[in-house]
C-alpha positions as CSV (number, residue, x, y, z in Angstrom):
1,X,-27.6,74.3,31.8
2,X,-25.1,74.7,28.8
3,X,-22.7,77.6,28.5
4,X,-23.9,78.9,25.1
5,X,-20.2,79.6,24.0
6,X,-20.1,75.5,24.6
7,X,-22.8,74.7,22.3
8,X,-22.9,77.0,19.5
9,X,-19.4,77.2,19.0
10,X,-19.2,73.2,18.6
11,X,-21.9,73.8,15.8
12,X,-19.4,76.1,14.1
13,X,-20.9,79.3,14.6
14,X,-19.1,82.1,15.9
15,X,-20.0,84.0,18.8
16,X,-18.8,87.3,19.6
17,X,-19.4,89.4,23.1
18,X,-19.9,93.1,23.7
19,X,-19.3,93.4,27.1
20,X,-20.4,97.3,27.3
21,X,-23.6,96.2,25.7
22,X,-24.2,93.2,27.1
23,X,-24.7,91.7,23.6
24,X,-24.2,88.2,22.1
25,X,-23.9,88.1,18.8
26,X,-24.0,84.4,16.7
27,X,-22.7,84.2,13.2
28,X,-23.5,81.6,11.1
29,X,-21.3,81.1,7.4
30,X,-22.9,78.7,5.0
31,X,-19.8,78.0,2.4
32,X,-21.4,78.2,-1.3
33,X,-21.3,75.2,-3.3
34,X,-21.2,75.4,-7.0
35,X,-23.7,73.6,-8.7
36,X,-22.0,70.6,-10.0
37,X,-22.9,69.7,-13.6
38,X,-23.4,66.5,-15.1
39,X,-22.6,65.2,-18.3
40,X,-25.4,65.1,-21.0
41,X,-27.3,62.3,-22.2
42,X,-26.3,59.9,-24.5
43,X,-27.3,60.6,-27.7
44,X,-29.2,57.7,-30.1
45,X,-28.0,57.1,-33.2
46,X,-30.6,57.6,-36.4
47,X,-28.9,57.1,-39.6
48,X,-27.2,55.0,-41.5
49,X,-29.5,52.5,-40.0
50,X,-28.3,49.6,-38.1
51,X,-27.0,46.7,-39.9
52,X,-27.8,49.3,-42.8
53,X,-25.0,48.7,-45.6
54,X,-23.5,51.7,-47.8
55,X,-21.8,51.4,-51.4
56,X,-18.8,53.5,-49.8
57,X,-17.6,57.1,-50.8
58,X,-19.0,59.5,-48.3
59,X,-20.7,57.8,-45.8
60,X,-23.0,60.7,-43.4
61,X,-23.9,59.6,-40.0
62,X,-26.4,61.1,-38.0
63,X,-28.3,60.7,-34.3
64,X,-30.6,62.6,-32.6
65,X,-29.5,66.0,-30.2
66,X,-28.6,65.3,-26.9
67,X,-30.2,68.1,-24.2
68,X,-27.6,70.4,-22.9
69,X,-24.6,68.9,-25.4
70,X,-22.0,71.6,-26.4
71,X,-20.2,68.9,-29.1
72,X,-20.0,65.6,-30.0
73,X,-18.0,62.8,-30.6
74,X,-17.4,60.0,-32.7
75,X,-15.7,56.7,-33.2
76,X,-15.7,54.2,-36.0
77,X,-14.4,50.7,-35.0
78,X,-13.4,47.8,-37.0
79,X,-12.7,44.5,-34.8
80,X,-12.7,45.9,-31.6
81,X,-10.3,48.8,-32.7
82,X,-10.7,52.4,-33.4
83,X,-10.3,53.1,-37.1
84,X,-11.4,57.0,-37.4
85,X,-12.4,59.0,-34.7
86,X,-13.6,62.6,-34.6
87,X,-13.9,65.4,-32.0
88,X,-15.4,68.9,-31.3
89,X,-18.1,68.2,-33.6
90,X,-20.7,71.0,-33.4
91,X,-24.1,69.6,-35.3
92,X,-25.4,66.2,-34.8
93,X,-24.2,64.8,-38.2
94,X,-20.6,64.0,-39.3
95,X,-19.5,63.4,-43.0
96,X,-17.0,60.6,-42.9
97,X,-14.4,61.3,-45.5
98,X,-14.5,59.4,-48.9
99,X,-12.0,56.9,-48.8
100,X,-11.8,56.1,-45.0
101,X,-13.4,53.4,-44.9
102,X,-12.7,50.2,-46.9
103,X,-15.1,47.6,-47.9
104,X,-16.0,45.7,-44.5
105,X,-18.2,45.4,-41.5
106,X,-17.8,48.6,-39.0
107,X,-19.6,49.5,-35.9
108,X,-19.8,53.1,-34.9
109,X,-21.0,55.5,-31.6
110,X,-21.3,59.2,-30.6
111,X,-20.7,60.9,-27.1
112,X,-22.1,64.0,-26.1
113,X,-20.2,66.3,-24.5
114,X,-20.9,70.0,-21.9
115,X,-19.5,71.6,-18.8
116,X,-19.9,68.3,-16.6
117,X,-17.6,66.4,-19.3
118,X,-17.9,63.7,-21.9
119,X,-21.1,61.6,-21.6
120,X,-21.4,57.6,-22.0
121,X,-20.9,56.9,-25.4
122,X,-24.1,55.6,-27.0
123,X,-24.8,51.9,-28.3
124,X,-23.2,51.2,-31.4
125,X,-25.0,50.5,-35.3
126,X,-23.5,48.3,-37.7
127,X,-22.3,49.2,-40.9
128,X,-21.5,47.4,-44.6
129,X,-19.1,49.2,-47.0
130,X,-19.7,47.3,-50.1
131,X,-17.5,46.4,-52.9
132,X,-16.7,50.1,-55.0
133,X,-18.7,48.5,-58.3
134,X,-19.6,52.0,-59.1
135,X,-16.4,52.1,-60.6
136,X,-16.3,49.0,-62.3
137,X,-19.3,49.8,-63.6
138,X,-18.6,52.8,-65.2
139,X,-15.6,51.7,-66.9
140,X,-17.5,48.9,-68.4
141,X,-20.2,51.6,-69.7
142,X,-17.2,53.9,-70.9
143,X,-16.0,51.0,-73.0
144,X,-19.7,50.2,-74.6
145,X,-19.8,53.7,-75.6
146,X,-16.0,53.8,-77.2
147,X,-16.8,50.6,-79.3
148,X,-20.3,51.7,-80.3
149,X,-18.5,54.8,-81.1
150,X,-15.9,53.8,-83.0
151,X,-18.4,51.3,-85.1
152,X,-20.5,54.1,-85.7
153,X,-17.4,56.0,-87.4
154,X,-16.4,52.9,-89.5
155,X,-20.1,52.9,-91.1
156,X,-20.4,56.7,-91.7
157,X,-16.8,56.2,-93.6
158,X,-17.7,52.7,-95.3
159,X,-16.4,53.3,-98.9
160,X,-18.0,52.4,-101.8
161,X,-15.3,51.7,-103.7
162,X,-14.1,49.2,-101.2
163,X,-17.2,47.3,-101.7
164,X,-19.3,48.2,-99.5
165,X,-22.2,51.4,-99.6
166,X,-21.9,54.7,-97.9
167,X,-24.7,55.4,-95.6
C-alpha cells in the first residue's frame, strides 16, 4: 500500500491535512492555456488574370477574401525583386498607383493577415504592362484635328480676289 501523500503529490496535486477533522483534502490546478490562433488562409488571386496583360495607368488587383483575415498584403515583383509593396490593406482589392509600374513582365501575390500573424503568401499571376500608345495615339489624333482645322480656316477665308472663290 502507497502513502497517498506519495502518490498524489508526485501527480502534482496538493494535499492538505486537518488533523482535528481528520480530513484530506486534494487540490488539483489545471493552468489555462490561451487558445493559440493561427494565421488565415491564403487568399487566391482573381483579377487581373494570369498572364493577363494591362495598357498601364492604374492597374487594380483583386483576389478573393480570406476567412478570419484582418488585412492584407501585397507585393509586386519584377525579376525576382520586390518592386512595390503594400501593407495594412483593409478590402481585398488594391489600386496600384499610375505610373508604378513600367512597361514589362511583373508577377504579383497577397498575404492575409489576423491575430495568429501573416499567412503564406499566395501563388503568384503574371502581369504585361504594355507600351503607353494611348499617348501616342492621342497626339497623333490632336494633330489630325489641328491640320484639318487649320485647312478648314484657309477655305472659309479663300479670297476671291486672289483667284480663288469664297465658299
Amino acid at each position: 500500500m502507497l502513502p497517498l501523500r506519495f502518490v498524489a503529490e508526485s501527480l502534482g496535486i496538493e494535499v492538505q491535512y486537518e488533523a482535528t477533522t481528520r480530513m484530506i483534502t486534494l487540490t488539483y490546478l489545471v493552468e489555462t492555456v490561451p487558445p493559440v490562433s493561427l494565421p488565415p488562409a491564403t487568399p487566391t488571386l482573381v483579377s487581373p488574370a494570369d498572364g493577363s496583360t494591362q495598357p498601364g495607368g492604374t492597374v487594380k488587383l483583386s483576389w478573393l477574401p480570406a476567412a478570419g483575415a484582418d488585412s492584407y498584403r501585397i507585393q509586386i515583383l519584377s525579376g525576382g525583386s520586390v518592386v512595390h509593396s503594400q501593407s495594412s490593406l483593409a478590402s481585398p482589392t488594391y489600386a496600384v498607383p499610375d505610373g508604378t509600374l513600367g512597361e514589362g513582365t511583373y508577377t504579383w501575390q497577397v498575404s492575409a493577415h489576423n491575430d495568429g500573424g501573416w499567412g503564406a503568401w499566395s501563388s503568384s499571376f503574371t502581369l504585361s504592362i504594355a507600351k503607353a500608345v494611348v499617348a501616342f495615339a492621342r497626339y497623333h489624333i490632336e494633330a489630325w484635328q489641328f491640320l484639318l482645322q487649320r485647312r478648314w480656316q484657309d477655305a472659309v477665308h479663300f479670297q476671291p480676289e486672289r483667284g480663288g472663290f469664297l465658299l
